[in-house]
C-alpha positions in Angstrom: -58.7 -44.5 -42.8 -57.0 -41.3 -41.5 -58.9 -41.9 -37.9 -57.2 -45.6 -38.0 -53.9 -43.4 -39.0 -54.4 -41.1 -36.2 -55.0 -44.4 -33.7 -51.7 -45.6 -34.5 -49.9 -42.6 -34.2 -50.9 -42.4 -30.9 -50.1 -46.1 -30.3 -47.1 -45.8 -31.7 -45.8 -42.5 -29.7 -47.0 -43.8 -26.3 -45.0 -46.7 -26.4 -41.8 -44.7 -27.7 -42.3 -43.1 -24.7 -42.7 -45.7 -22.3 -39.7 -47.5 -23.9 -37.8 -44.3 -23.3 -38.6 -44.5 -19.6 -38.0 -48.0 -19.1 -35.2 -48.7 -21.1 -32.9 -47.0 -18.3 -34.4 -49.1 -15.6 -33.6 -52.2 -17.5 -30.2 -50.9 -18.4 -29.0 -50.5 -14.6 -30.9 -53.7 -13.9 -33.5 -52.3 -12.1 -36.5 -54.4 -13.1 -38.4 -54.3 -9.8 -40.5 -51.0 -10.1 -41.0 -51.5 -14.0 -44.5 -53.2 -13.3 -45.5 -50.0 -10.6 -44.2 -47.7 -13.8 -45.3 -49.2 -15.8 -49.2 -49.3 -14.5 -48.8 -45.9 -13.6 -47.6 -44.4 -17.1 -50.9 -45.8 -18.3 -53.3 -44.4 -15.5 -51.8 -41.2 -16.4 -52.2 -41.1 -20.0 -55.7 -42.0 -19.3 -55.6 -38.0 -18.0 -54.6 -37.1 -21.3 -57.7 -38.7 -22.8 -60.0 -37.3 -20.5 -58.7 -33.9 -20.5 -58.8 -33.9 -24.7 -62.1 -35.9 -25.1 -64.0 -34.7 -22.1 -63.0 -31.8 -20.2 -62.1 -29.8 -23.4 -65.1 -30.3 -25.0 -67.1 -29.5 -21.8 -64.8 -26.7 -21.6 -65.6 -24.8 -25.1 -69.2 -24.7 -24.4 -68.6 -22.7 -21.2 -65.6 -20.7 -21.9 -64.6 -20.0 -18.2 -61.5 -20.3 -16.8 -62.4 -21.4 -13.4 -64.2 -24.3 -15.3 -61.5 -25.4 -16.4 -59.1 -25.1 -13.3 -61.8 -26.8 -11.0 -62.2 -29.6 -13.7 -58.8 -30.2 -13.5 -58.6 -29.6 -9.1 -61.0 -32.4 -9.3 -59.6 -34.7 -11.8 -56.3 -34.3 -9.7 -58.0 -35.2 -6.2 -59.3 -38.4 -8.5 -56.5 -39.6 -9.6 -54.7 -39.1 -6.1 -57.9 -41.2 -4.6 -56.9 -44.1 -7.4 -53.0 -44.0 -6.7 -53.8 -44.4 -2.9 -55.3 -47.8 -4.1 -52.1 -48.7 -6.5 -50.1 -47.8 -3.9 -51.4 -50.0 -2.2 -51.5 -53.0 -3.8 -48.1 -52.1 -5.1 -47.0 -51.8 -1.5 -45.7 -47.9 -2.5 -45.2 -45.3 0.5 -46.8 -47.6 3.1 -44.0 -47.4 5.4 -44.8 -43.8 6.1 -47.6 -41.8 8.4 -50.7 -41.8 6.6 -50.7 -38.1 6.3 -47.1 -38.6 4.6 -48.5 -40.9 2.1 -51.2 -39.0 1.3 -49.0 -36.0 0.6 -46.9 -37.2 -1.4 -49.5 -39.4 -3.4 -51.3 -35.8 -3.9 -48.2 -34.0 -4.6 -46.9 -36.8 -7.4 -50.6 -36.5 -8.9 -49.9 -32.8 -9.0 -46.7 -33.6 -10.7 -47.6 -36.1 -13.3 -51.3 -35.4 -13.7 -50.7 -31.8 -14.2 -47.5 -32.8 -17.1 -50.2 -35.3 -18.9 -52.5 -32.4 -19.0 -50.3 -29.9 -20.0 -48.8 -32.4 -22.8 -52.9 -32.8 -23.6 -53.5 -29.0 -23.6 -50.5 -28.3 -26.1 -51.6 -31.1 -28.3 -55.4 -29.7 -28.4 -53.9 -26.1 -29.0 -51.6 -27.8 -31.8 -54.0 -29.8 -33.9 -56.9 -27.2 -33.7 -54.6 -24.4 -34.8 -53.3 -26.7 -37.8 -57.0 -27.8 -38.7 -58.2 -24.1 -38.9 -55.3 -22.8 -40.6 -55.9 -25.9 -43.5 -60.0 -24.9 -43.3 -59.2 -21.3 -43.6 -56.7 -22.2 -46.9 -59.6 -24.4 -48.3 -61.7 -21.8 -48.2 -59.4 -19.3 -49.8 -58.9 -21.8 -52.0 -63.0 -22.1 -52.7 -63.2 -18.1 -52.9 -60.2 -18.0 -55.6 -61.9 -20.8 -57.6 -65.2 -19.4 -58.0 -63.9 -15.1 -58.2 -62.2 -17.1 -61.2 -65.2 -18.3 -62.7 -66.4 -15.1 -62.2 -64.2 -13.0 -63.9 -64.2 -15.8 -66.9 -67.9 -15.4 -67.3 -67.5 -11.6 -67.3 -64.7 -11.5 -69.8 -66.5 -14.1 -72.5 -69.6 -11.9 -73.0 -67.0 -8.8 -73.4 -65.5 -10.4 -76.3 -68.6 -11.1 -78.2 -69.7 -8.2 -77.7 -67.0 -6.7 -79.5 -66.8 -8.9 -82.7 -70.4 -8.8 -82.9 -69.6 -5.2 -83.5 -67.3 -5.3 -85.9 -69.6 -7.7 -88.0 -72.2 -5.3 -87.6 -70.0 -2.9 -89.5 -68.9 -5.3 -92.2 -72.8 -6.2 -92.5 -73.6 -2.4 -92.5 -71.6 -1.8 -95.4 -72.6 -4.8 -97.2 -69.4 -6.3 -97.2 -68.5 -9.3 -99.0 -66.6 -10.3 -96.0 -69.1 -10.6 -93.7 -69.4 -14.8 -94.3 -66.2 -14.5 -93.7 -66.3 -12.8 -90.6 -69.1 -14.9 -89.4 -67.7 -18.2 -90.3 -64.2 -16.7 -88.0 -66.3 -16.2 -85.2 -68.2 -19.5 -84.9 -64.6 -20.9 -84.4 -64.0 -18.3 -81.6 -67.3 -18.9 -80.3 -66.6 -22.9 -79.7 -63.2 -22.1 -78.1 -65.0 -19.1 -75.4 -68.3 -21.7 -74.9 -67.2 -25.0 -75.4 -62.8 -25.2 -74.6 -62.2 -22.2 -72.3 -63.9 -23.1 -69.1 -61.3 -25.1 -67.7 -58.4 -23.8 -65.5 -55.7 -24.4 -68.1 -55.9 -24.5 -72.1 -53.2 -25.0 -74.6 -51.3 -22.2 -75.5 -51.9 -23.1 -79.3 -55.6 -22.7 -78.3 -55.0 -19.2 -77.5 -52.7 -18.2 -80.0 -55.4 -19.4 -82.7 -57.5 -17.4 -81.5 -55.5 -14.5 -81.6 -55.0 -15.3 -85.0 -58.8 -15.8 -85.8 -59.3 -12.1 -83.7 -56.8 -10.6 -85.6 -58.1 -12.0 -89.5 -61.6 -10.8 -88.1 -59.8 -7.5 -87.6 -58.1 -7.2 -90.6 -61.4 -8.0 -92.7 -63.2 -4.7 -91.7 -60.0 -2.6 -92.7 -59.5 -1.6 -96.5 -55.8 -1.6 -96.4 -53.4 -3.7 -94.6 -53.1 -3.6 -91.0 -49.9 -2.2 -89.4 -49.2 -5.0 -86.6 -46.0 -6.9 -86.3 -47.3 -10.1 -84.6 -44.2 -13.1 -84.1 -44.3 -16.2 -82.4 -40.9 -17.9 -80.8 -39.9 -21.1 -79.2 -41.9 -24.5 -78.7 -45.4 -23.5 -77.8 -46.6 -27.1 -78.2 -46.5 -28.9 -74.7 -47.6 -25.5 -72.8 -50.5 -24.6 -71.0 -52.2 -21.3 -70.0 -54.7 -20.3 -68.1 -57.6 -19.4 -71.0 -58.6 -15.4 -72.1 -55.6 -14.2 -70.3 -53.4 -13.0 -73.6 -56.7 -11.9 -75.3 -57.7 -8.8 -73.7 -54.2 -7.2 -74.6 -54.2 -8.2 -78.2 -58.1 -7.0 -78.3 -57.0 -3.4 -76.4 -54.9 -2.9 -79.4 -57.6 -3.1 -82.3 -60.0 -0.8 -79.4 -57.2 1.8 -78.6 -54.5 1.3 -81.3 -53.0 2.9 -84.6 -53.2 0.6 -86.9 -52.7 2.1 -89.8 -49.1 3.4 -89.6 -46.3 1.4 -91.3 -43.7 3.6 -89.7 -44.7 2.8 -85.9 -46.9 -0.1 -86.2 -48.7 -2.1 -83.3 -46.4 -5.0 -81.9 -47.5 -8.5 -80.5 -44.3 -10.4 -79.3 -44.6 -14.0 -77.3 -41.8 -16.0 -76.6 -41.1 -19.5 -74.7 -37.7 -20.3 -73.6 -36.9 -22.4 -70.6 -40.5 -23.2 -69.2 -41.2 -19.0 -69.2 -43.9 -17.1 -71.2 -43.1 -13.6 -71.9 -45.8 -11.5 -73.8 -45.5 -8.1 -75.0 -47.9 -5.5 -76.6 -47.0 -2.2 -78.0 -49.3 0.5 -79.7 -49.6 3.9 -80.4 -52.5 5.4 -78.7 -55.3 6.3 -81.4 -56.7 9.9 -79.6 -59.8 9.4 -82.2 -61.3 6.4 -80.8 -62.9 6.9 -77.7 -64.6 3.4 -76.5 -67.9 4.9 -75.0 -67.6 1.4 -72.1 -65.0 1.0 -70.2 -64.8 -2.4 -70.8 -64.3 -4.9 -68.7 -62.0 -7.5 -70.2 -58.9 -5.8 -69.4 -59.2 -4.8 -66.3 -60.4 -8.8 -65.4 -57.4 -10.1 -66.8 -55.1 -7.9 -64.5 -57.4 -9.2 -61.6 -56.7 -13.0 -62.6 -53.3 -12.7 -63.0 -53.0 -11.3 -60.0 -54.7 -14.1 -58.4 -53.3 -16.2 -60.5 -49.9 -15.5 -60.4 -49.1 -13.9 -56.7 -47.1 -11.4 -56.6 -47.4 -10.4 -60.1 -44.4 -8.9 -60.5 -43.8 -10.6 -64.3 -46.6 -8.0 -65.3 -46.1 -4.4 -66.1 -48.3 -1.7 -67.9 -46.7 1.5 -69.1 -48.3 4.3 -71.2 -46.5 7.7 -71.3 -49.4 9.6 -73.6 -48.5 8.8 -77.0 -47.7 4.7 -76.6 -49.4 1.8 -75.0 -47.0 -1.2 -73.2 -47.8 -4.4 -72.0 -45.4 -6.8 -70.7 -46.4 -9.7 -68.9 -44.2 -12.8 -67.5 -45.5 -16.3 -66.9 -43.8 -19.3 -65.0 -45.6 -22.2 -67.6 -44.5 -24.5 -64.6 
């Protein structure tokens, strides 16, 4: 279908053109040489063909200059052999000395020859350089695609790693929350197997999990947990990409005070007018020292970044004593 497409482009534009010459022949009334133009517009575009189909490709293989230069010498000395003929039978030039016609035969095949070729050239240049730069973007395009299932594969495991933890600690102690806790992370297991690998979830998605992560939390502490956590505007209709608010919520219960009413942790979203902003804020806990480094957070700044280009709607600041995250998202 798009080769068809392309035929009739061409179609199309060679006949603008020739409509373009004759149309001021036929204006002035000049009709006579419009068969002799006419014939000789198409010879001539036949050089554009054969310099695009044939001496290009010929061309590439070699790479030499002064194969291309003789290729078009001799397709020049061709066409002035065939316009000798038209001439000819269009009884063109054959008032003058042979050596006259056969000048300026050469020198109008110079002329119009080398114009079809350079028209030919240009195109060749054109559609090549448009082709790469649209295989080059596909492949970008591939390499973003799968550096995203990457980092999605990496973050998953991360996560479980981490609640598996904390039920080890509820199970340690012989908790009677640990059903609890288990039953809470079957349901965050079926959204990180089953519902996250996609390229967009529902925000609601995430935020339930976040609520899940933070109940899970909440079980292994004796007293209540200091976090402020406050949802605002319609989150119903919006989409995110999945596991990007996670790591931020899950950095707080690895590096966070949360047990101090007077400067507890804070977890703010709001949507208004088609924008996400997300905001984090905890005191740094000097006493918990997370032997990894982890690897969710530092996956999440990577997608967003890839995500999101430029990132500037994300910001991280820590001055010693507090931990800030505040991120910006176009849900559009």
């Amino acid at each position: 279908m798009k080769r068809i497409a392309l035929v009739m482009i061409h179609i199309v534009g060679w006949l603008i053109i020739l409509a373009l010459v004759l149309i001021p022949l036929i204006r002035f009334g000049i009709k006579q040489p419009i068969p002799y133009v006419t014939t000789a517009y198409f010879l001539y575009m036949g050089s554009f063909y054969l310099n695009l189909l044939v001496i290009f490709p010929w061309w590439v293989k070699k790479r030499r200059i002064a194969h291309l230069l003789l290729s078009w010498l001799i397709l020049i000395i061709l066409y002035t052999a065939l316009f000798l003929l038209v001439n000819y039978l269009f009884n063109v030039y054959q008032y003058q000395p042979p050596w006259l016609t056969l000048l300026n035969t050469f020198t109008r095949s110079v002329i119009f020859t080398g114009y079809f070729l350079l028209a030919s050239t240009v195109y060749k240049f054109t559609v090549d350089w448009f082709r790469s730069a649209r295989m080059r973007e596909q492949q970008e395009n591939q390499h973003l695609r799968t550096e995203l299932a990457f980092l999605r594969s990496q973050i998953n495991p991360h996560f479980l790693f981490n609640t598996l933890n904390n039920i080890y600690t509820l199970a340690y102690q012989q908790s009677d929350k640990t059903a609890d806790a288990v039953m809470r992370l079957s349901g965050m297991m079926q959204y990180m197997l089953y519902e996250s690998n996609v390229e967009r979830v529902a925000l609601q998605k995430e935020l339930d999990y976040i609520d899940q992560l933070i109940a899970l939390q909440q079980l292994r502490m004796k007293d209540r947990m200091a976090l402020e956590y406050t949802v605002t505007g319609n989150t119903g209709a919006c989409t995110i990409p999945p596991l990007v608010l996670i790591p931020f919520v899950e950095n707080i219960f690895k590096h966070g005070v949360l047990n101090n009413e007077e400067d507890p942790a804070m977890i703010r979203l709001q949507i208004d007018n088609g924008q996400l902003s997300f905001h984090t804020r905890n005191r740094i806990n000097d006493h918990l020292k997370d032997a990894t480094s982890g690897i969710g957070l530092a996956n999440v700044k990577r997608r967003i970044a890839l995500l999101y280009p430029p990132a500037s709607g994300f910001t991280i600041e820590q001055n010693g004593t507090h931990y800030c995250v505040h991120l910006t998202l176009q849900l559009h």
